[in-house]
N, C-alpha and C positions, 0 to 999 in steps of 0.2 A: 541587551537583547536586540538583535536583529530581524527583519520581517520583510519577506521578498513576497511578492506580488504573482499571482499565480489566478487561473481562472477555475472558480468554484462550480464543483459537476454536484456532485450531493453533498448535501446542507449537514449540517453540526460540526459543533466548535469540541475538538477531543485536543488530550493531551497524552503523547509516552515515549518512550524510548526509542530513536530511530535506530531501521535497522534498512540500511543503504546498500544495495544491488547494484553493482558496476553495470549486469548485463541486463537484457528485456527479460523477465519473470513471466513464468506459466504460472497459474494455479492447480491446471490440473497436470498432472505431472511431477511438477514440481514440490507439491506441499501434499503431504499424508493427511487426507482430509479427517481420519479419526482424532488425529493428537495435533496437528498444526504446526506439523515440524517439517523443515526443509529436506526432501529425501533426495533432490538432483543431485548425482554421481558429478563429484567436479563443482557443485555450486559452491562459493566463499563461503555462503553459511549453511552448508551442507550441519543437519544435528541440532539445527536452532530452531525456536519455535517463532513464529510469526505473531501470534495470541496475545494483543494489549500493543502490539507496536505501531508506529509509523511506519509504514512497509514505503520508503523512496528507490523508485525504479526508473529508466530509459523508458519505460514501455513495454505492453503487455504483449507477450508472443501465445501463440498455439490458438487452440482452438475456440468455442462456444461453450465448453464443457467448463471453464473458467467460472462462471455465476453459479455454478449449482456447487463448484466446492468451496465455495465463501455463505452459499446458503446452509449448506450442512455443517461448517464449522462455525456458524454465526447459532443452528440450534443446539449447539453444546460449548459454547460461550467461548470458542477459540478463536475467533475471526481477529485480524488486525483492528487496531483503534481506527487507521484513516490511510489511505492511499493518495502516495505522492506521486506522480508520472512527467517527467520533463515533456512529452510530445504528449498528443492527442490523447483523449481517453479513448479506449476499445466500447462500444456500447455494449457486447455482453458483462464486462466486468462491471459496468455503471449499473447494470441490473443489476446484479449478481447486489451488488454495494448498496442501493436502494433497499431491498429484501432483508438484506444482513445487518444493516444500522450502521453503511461503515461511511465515514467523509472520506470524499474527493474532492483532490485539484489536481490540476494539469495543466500543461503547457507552463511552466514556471520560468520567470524573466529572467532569472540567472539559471546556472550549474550548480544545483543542490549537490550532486554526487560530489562534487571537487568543494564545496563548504561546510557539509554536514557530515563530523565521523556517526559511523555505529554507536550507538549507546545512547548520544546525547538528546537530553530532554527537548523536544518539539510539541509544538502546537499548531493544529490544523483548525482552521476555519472553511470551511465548505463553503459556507454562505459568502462570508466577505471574499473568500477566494486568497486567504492570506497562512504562509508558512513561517514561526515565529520558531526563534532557536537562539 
């Protein structure tokens, strides 16, 4: 097992299935906040659902409407296990993630996208700020 060093935004240590985003992720937009599935025209996981995963992204793009559909799909138990973002965290998503139960980190000291396929089992620590695969 491997563990790369990353800085913890909100706190809890989760475990599941990553599901790795070449490009910067919206939430709103981009994921059907009823069912937690990828609706972006063109996204690699266009038809996938988000719900229990390791969501590892670039970075969050669009707007402030991002924290209220990780809130609503956090009160019908679809929200991601934990959010991995290589650059900065967005502060509305850090709410959005507060509210929803979900861990962050960010800023991670290597290239998750180029180490971690889709699918494989990860562990996010929030607190320690650490990515285990």
């Amino acid at each position: 097992m491997r563990t790369i060093q990353a800085r913890g935004i909100v706190k809890g240590s989760v475990a599941g299935p990553a599901l790795v985003c070449r490009k910067a992720f919206s939430f709103l937009g981009d994921v059907d906040m009823d069912t937690g599935v990828i609706i972006a025209k063109g996204h690699e996981h266009a038809g996938e659902s988000i719900a229990g995963r390791v969501l590892i992204y670039p970075e969050t793009k669009g707007s402030s409407g991002g924290c209220l559909v990780l809130m609503v799909l956090a009160k019908q138990q679809r929200q991601p296990a934990a959010l991995v973002l290589m650059k900065e965290a967005d502060p509305n998503i850090v709410e959005g993630a507060i509210v929803a139960g979900v861990a962050v980190v960010c800023s991670t000291q290597e290239d998750l996208l180029a180490l971690v396929p889709s699918g494989a089992a990860v562990t996010v620590d929030g607190t320690a700020g650490t990515i285990s695969f």
